[in-house]
TIGUDREN-752195 format. One line per 8 residues: number of its first residue (from 1); their letters; for each residue x, y negated, z negated of C-alpha. Coordinates in steps of 0.001 Angstrom, whole numbers, plus 500000, padded with zeros to 6 digits. Layout:
REM residues N
NUM	a	X/Y/Z | ... .
REM end
This chain:
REM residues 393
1	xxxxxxxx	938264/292056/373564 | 940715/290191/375323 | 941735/291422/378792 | 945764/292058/379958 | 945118/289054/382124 | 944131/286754/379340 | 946922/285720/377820 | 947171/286106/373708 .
9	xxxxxxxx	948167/283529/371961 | 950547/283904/368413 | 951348/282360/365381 | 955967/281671/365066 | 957588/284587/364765 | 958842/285653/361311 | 961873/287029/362552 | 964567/285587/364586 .
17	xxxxxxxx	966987/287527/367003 | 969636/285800/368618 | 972859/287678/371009 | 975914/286942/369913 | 978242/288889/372557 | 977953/290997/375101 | 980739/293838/376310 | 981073/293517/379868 .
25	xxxxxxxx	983468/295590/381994 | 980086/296801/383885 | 978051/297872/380070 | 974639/296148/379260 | 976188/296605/375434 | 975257/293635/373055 | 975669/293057/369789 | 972928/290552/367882 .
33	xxxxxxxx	971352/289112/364864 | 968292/290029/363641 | 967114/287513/360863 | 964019/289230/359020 | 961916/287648/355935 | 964311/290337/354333 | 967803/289209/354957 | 969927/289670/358380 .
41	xxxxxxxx	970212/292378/360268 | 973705/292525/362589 | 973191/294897/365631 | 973336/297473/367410 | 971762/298592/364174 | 970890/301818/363138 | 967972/302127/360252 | 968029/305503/358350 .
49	xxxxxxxx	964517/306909/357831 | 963025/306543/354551 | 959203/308755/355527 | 957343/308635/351999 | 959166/305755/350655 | 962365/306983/349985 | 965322/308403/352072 | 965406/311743/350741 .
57	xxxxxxxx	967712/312021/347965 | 969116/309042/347685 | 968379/305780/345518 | 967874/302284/346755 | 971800/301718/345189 | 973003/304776/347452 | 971264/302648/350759 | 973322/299271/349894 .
65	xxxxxxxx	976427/301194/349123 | 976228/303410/352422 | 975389/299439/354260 | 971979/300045/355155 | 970625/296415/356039 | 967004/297640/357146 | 965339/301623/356852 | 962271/302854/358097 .
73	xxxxxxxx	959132/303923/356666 | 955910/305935/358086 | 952904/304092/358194 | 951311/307913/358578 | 952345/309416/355686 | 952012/306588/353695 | 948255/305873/354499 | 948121/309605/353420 .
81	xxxxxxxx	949773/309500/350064 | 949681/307895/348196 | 947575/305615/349995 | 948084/302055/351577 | 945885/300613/349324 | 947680/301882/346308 | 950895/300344/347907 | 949558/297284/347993 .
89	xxxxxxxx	948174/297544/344326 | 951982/297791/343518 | 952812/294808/345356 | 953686/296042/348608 | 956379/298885/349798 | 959648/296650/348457 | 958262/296440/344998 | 957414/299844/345656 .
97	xxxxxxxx	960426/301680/346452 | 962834/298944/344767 | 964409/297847/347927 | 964979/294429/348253 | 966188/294717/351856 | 964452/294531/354998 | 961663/297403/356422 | 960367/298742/359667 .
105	xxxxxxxx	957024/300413/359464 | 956386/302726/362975 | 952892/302437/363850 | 951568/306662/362793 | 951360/307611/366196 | 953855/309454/367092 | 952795/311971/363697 | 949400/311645/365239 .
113	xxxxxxxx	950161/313001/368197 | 952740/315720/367101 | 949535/317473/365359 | 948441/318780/368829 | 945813/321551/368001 | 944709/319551/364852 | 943742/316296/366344 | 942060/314791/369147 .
121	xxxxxxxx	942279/311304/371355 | 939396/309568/372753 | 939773/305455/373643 | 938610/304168/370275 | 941607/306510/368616 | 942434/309774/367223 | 941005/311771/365121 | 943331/314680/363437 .
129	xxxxxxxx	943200/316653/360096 | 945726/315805/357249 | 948844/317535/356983 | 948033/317613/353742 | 944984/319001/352420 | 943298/319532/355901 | 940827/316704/355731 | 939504/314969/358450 .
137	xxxxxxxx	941306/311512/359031 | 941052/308694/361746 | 943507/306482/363274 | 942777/303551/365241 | 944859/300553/366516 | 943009/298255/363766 | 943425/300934/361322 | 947161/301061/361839 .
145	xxxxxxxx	947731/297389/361459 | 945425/296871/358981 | 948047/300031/356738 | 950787/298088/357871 | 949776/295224/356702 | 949237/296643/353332 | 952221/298267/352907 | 954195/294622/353910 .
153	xxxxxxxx	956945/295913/355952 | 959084/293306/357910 | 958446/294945/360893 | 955122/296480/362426 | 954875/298504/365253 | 951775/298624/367978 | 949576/302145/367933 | 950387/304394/370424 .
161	xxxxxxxx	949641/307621/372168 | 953099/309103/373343 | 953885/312578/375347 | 956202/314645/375034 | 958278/313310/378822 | 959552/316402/379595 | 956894/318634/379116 | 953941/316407/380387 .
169	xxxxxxxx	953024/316164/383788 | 952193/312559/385512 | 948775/312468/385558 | 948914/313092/381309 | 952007/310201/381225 | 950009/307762/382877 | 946712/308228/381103 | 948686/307624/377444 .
177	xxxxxxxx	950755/304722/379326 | 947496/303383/380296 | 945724/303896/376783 | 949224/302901/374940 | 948441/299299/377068 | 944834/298770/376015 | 945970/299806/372541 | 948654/296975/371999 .
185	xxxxxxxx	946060/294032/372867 | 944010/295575/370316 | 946421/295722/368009 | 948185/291967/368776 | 944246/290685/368247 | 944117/292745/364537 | 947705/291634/363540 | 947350/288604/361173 .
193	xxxxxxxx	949832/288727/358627 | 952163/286004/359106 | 955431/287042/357726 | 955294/290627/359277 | 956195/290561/363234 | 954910/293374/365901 | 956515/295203/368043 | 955065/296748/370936 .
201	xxxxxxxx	956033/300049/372857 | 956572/300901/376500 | 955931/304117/377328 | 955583/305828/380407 | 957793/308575/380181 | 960106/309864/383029 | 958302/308373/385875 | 960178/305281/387076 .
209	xxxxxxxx	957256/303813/388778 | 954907/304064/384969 | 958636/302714/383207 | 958476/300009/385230 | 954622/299165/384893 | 954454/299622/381224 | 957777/297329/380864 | 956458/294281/382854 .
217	xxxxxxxx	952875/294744/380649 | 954657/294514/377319 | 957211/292028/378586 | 954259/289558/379538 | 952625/289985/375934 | 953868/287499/372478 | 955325/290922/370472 | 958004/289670/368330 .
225	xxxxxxxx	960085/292968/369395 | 959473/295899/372578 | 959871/299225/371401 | 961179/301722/374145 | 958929/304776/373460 | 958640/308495/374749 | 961790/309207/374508 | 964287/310947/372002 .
233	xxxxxxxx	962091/313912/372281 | 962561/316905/375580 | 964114/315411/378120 | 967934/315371/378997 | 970519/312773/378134 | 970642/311750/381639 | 966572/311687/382068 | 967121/309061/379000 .
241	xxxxxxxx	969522/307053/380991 | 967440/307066/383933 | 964861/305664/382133 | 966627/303552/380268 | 967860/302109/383350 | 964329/301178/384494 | 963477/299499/381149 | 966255/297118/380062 .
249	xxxxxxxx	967669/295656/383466 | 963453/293889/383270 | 964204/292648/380033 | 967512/290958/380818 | 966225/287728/380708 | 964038/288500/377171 | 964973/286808/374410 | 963659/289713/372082 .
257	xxxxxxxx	965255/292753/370233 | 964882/295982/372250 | 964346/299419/370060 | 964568/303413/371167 | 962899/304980/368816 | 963817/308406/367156 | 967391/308592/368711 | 969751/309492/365767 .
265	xxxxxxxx	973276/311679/367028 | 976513/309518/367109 | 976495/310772/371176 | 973315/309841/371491 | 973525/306228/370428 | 976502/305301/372007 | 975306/305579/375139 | 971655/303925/374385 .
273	xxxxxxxx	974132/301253/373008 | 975665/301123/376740 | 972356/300839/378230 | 971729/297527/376264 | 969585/298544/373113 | 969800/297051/369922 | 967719/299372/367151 | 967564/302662/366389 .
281	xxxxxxxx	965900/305352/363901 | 966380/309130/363165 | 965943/311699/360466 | 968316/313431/361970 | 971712/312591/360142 | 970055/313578/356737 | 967998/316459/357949 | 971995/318012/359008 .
289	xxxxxxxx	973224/317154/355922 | 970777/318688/354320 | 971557/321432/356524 | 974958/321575/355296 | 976282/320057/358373 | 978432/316700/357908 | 979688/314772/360495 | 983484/313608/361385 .
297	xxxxxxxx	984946/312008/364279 | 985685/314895/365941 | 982460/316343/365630 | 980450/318503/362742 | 981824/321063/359765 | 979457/323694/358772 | 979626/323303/355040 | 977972/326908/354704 .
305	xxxxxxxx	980958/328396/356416 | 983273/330565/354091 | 986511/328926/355087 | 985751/325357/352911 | 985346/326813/349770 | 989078/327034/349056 | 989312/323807/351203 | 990473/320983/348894 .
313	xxxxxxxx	990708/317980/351466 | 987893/315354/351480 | 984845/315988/353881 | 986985/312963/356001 | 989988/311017/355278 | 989463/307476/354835 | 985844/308122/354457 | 984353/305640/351703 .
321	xxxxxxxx	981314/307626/350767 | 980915/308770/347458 | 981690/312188/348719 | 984621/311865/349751 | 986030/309257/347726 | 985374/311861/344891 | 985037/315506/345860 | 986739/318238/348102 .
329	xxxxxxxx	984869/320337/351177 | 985129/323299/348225 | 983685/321441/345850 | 980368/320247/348707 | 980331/324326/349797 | 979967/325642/346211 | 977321/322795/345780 | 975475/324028/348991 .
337	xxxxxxxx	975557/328144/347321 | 974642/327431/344028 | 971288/325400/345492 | 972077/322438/343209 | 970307/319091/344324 | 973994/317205/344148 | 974398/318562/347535 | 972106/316944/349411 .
345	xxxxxxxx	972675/313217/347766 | 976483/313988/348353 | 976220/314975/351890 | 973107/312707/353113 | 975483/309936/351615 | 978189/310800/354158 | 976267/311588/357424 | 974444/308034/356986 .
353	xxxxxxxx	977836/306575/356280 | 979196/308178/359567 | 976643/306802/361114 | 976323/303064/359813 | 980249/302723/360119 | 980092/304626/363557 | 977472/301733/364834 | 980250/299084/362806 .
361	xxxxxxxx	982392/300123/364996 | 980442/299543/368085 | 979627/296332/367355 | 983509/295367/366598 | 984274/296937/369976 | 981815/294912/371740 | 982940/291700/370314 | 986636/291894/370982 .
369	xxxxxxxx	986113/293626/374418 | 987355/296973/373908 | 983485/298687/374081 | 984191/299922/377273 | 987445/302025/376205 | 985634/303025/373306 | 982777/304699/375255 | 985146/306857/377133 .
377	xxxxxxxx	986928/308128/373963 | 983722/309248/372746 | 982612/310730/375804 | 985574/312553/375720 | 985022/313636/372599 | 982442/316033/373615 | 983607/317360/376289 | 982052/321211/375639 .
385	xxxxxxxx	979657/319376/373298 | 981648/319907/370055 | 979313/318401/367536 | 977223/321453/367792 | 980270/323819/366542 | 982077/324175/363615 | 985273/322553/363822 | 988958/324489/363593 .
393	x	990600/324427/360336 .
REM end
């Protein structure tokens, strides 16, 4: 196996990213374009999560209508079920979930890991039970490109072992850094389809001195992308920051798209934006919605709440979701009660909007210069952290 020190040699990218502005006025805020085998990709882009092939309820119309340029899929639960290989037998995952657009596959780990009593980690991988049916399953680096491969995203992303930041102590950070690095080498030397790049993923949680080491391994290795890992999970905001202000200052000078994975709230993203990253994924504006909880600028409505159901405005004004360019708060809160599927369509449809026109408008504000005033209105915002209340009437 090739050593860190030996360099790795790779076939042309598939995918092109170029920079296109940058905000200034003190923010590492960029905006970009990410070409893909798949069609363009403008960032700071945010990709909604699509986990077995589909972003739950919604249609592969519903994704170009809310502007989705690029989703994600899970290379976990689709080695599960249906199967990889099956996947492929269909002619990869855009013939098989009818989207023509482009698709990031993350790399299983992060499922892997989540199973905690269920699995276990050793060098060569990790072992775990299914979710599903509780048989026993392995996951190794080759085994995670080799189902990415198969499934044909766009993207692939490196096997890794990430901790939970908060709630790990150093000695565990630095053992899954260090695995996370032997990991990637093993997966750049099994990654051989030529229209799919890889992305790697810096971990090392919320130790500056690990952040630092993992960045400067990835950094020196030919991934088309660098994935900032171990985050988006316990830690604070402002543990985020720190570490994000570790990470990207050591990339300044890389050409290639930087990613946070799992970050997802409007709050959230803004400042990740600030710190200089380009890519993001969540479940978490369609889990809410589901939920009954829709976002608007000024922060969330509780659909579930009694005082909507006589409420005949739109979800938002000048919102051009389906939702509200058709149907009242009432109409979404009866919806909600009665348990009828229309619900979650309608209201996954706005959140997703929110958020793709949300990240619109961050790249607008970065290219005319007016980013910075932006990110103080939004900090302002949430003062008292109002998108975790209902709103007034």
């Amino acid at each position: 196996m090739t050593s860190a020190a030996e360099p790795l040699t790779r076939r042309p990218s598939p995918i092109g990213f170029t920079v296109t502005a940058h905000a200034g006025g003190g923010s590492r805020a960029r905006t970009g374009r990410l070409r893909t085998p798949h069609g363009e990709v403008e960032t700071p882009v945010f990709m909604p999560v699509g986990t077995n092939a589909t972003v739950k309820a919604l249609d592969p119309d519903d994704l170009r209508e809310i502007g989705a340029r690029i989703i994600l899929s899970n290379t976990y639960h689709l080695a599960l079920r249906p199967g990889h290989e099956r996947v492929a037998r269909f002619g990869g995952l855009h013939r098989f979930m009818g989207w023509d657009r482009a698709i990031l596959t993350d790399s299983g780990g992060f499922q892997v890991v989540s199973l905690a009593a269920q699995r276990s980690i050793d060098e060569g991988g990790a072992s775990f039970r299914s979710h599903l049916d509780g048989s026993l399953q392995r996951f190794t680096p080759e085994h995670a490109i080799a189902v990415q491969e198969a499934l044909g995203a766009d993207i692939a992303v490196c096997f890794d072992h990430p901790v939970p930041p908060h709630a790990s102590n150093r000695a565990e950070v630095a053992d899954a850094t260090e695995r996370t690095h032997r990991w990637a080498i093993r997966c750049l030397e099994a990654h051989r389809r030529p229209d799919q790049a890889l992305f790697g993923i810096i971990q090392g949680g919320l130790e500056a001195d690990l952040r630092e080491r993992s960045t400067r391994f990835f950094a020196d290795l030919p991934f088309d992308g660098l994935c900032i890992g171990g985050l988006a999970g316990d830690e604070t905001p402002e543990q985020r920051r720190a570490a994000l202000d570790v990470v990207v200052p050591l990339l300044a000078d890389d050409p290639r798209p930087r990613y946070l994975m799992g970050l997802g709230s409007p709050a959230d993203l803004i400042e990740a934006v600030d710190a200089g990253v380009d890519m993001f994924d969540s479940v978490l504006p369609a889990r809410v919605a589901r939920n009954a909880s829709l976002w608007v600028p000024e922060g969330r409505l509780n659909l579930r709440n009694a005082r909507y159901l006589d409420d005949q405005r739109p979800v938002q004004e000048g919102c051009r979701c389906r939702l509200c360019r058709t149907f009242t708060r009432g109409y979404l809160a009866h919806l909600f009660r009665a348990n009828e599927l229309l619900a979650y369509r309608l209201a996954t449809c706005h959140n997703l909007t929110f958020t793709l026109d949300f990240m619109a408008g961050i790249r607008t504000a970065i290219a005319d210069g007016s980013f910075p005033r932006l990110l103080r209105e939004e900090r302002a915002k949430r003062i008292g952290d109002p998108e975790r209340t209902d709103l007034p009437s």
